[in-house]
C-alpha positions as CSV (number, residue, x, y, z in Angstrom):
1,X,0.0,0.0,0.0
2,X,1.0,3.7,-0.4
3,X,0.0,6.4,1.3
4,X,0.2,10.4,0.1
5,X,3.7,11.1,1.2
6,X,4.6,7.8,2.8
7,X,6.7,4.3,1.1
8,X,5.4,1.6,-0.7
9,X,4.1,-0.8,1.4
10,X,3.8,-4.2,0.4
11,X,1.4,-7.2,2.9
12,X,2.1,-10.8,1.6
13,X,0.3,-13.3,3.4
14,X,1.5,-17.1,3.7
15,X,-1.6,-19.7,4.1
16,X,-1.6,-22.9,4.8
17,X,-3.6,-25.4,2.0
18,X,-5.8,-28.0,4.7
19,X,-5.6,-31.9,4.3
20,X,-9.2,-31.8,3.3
21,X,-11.6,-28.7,2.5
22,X,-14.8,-28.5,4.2
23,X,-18.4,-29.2,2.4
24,X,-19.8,-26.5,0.2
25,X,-16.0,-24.8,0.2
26,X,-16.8,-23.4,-3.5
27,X,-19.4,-21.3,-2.3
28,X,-17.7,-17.8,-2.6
29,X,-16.4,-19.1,-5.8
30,X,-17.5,-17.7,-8.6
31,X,-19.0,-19.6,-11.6
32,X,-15.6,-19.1,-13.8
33,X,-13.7,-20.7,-10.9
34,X,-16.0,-23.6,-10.2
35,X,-15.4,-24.6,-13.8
36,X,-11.6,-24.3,-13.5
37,X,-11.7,-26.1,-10.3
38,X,-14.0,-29.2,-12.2
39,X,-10.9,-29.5,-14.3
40,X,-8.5,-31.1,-12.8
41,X,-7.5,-34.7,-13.4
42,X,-6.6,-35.0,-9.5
43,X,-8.6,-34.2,-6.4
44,X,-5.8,-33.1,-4.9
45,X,-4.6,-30.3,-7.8
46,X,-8.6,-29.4,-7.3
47,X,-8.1,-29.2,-3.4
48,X,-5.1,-26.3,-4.0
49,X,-6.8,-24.5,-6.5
50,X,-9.9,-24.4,-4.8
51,X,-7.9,-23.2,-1.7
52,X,-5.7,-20.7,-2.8
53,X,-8.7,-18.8,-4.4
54,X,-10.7,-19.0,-0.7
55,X,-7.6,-17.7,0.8
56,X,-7.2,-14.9,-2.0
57,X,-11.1,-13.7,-1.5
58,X,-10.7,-13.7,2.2
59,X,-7.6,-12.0,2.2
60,X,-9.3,-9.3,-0.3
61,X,-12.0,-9.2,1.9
62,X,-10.0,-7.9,4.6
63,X,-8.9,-4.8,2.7
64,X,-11.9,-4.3,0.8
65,X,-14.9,-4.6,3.2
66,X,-16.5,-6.7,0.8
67,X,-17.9,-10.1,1.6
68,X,-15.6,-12.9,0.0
69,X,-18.9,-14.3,-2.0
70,X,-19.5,-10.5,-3.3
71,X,-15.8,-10.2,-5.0
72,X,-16.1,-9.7,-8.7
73,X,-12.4,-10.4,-10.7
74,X,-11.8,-9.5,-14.4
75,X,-8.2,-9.4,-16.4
76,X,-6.8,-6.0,-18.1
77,X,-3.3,-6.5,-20.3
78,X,-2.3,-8.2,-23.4
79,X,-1.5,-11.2,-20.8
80,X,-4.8,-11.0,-19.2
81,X,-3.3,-9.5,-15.6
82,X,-5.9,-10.6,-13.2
83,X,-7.8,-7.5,-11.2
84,X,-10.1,-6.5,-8.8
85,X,-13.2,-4.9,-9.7
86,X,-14.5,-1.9,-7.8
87,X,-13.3,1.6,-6.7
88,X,-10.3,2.1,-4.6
89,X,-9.5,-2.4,-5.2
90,X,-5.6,-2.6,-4.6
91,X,-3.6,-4.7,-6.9
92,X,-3.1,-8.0,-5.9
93,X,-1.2,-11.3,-6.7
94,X,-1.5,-15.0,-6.2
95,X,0.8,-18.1,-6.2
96,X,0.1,-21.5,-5.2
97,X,2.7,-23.9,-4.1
98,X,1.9,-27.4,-3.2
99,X,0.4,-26.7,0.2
100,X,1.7,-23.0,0.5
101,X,-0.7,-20.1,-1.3
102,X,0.5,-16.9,-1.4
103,X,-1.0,-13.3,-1.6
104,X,0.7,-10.4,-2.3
105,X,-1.8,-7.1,-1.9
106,X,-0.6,-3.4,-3.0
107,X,-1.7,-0.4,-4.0
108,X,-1.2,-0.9,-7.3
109,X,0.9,-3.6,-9.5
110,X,2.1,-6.3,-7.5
111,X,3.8,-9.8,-8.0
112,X,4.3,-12.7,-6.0
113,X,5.5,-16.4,-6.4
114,X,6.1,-18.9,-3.3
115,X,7.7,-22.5,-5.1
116,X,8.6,-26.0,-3.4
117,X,12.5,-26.8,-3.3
118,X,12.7,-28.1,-7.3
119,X,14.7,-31.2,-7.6
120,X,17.7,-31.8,-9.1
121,X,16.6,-32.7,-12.7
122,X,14.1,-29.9,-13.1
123,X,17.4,-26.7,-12.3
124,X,19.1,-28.5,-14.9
125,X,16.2,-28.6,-17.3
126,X,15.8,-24.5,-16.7
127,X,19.4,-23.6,-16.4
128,X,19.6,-23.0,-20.4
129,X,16.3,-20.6,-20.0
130,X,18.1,-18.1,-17.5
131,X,20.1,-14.9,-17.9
132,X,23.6,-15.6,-18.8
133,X,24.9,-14.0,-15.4
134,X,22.2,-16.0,-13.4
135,X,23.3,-19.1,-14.9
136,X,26.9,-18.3,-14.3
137,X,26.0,-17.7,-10.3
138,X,24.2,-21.4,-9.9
139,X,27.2,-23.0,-11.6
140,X,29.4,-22.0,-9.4
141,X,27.1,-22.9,-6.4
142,X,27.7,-26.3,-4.8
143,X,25.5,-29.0,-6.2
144,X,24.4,-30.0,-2.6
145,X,23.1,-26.1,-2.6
146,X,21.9,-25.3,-5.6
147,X,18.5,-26.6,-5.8
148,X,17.5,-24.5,-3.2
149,X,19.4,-21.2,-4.5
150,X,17.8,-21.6,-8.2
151,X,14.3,-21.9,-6.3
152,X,14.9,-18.4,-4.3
153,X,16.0,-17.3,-8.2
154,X,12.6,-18.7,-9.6
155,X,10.9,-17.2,-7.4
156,X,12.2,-14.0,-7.9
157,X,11.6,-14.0,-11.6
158,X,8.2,-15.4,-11.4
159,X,7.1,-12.6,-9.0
160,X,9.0,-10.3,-10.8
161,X,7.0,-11.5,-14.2
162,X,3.9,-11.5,-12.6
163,X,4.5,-7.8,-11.5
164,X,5.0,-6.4,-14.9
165,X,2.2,-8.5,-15.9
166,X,3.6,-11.1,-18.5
167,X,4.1,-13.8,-16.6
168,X,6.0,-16.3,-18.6
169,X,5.0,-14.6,-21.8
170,X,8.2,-12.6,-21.3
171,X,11.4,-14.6,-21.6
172,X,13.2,-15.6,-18.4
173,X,16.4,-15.0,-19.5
174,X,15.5,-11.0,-20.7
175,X,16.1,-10.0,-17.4
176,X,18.7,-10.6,-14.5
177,X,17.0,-11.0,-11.0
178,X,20.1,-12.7,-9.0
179,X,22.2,-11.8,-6.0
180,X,25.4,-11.4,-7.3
181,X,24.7,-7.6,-8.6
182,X,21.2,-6.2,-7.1
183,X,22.4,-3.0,-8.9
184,X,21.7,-5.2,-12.1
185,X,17.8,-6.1,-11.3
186,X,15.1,-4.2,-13.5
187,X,15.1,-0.6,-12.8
188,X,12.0,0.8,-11.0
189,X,11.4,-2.3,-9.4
190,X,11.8,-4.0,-5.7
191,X,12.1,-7.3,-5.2
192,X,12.8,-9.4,-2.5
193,X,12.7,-12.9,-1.1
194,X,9.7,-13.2,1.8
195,X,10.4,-15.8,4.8
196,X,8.3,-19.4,3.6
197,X,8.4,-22.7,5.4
198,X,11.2,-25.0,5.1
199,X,11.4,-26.4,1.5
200,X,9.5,-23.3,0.2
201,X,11.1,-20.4,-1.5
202,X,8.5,-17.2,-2.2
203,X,9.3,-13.9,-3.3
204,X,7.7,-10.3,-4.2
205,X,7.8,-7.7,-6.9
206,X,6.6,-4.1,-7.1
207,X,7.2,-1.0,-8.8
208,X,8.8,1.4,-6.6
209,X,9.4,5.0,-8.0
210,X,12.9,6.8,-8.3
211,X,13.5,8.2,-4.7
212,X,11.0,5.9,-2.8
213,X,11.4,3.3,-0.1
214,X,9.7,0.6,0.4
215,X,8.8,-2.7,2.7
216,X,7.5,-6.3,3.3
217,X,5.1,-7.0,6.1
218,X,5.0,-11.1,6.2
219,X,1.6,-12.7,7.3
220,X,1.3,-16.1,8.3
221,X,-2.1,-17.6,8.3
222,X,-4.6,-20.5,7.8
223,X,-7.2,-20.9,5.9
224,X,-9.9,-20.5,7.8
225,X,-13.8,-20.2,6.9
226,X,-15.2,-18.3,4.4
């Protein structure tokens, strides 16, 4: 969030997915949702997808006075940036994790991503679809480490992504987002790494202006009823 004079402020909030959602859980979905939801080949892909957009219309709630149920979502963009409909409706962003959701809630533009550990196989796979510097940074990481220091990278990129509003659309290699040079990252932009539970790297992205500070606040939550 911003205020007249005052930095950008940034809330994430970490939320745990539940074993098992309770009966009639889909009904602050919307109709859209419900049909995403009745397309997955696993119940347990439905169960995270069905939780992480509970958490997000509760946590909108919370800033917007609106009843979760009463939320009403559209997409702006060539890439179809997801948005809050309604005067005043800060930007927001979602990621889902394999038991971790994330929501990141701004002001305005706004990225987050919160990713399990990847294993070994899958950094190799990506390495080629980095920046040039990034790549050079996890090669000369220890093997033993570098799983987890490519995930804290991913994340990064992912949030940063979803902050411009591309998402993957935009290469991942176009920009530089690791640690070696911060001075490097994308101008205009802050991003940093956010606390997550053990095996869970998460991350956020957000404009910041010439001149500006800004900061984090870290939530840690459950899902609770809607």
């Amino acid at each position: 969030m911003r205020g007249p004079t005052g930095p950008v402020t940034v809330e994430v909030w970490l939320l745990d997915v539940p074993a098992e959602l309770p009966e009639g859980a889909c009904g602050p979905l919307d109709e859209g949702e419900r049909r995403r939801a009745g397309r997955f080949a696993t119940e347990a892909g439905r169960r995270r997808y069905v939780a992480a957009h509970l958490a997000l219309r509760q946590v909108l709630s919370r800033y917007t006075g609106v009843a979760p149920g009463e939320l009403r979502f559209g997409r702006e963009g060539r890439y179809g940036r997801p948005v809050l409909r309604g005067a005043a409706a800060p930007g927001f962003s979602l990621s889902h994790g394999h038991g971790v959701v994330a929501v990141a809630v701004a002001a305005g533009a706004v990225g987050v991503d919160v990713q399990r550990v990847c294993p070994p196989g899958t950094v190799e796979a990506c390495l080629p679809r980095l920046h040039p510097w990034e790549r050079a940074e996890l090669e000369r990481v220890a093997p033993a480490r570098r799983a987890a220091e490519f995930t804290r990278l991913w994340a990064r990129k992912e949030a940063y992504l979803k902050g411009l509003g591309t998402g993957l659309g935009r290469p991942p290699r176009a920009d530089y987002l690791g640690d070696a040079a911060p001075a490097a990252r994308p101008a205009g932009w802050g991003v940093a790494q956010v606390t997550a539970p053990a095996g869970y790297a998460a991350a956020v992205a957000v404009p910041v202006p010439a001149g500006e500070t800004w900061s984090v606040r870290s939530v840690r939550s459950a899902l609770g009823p809607a």
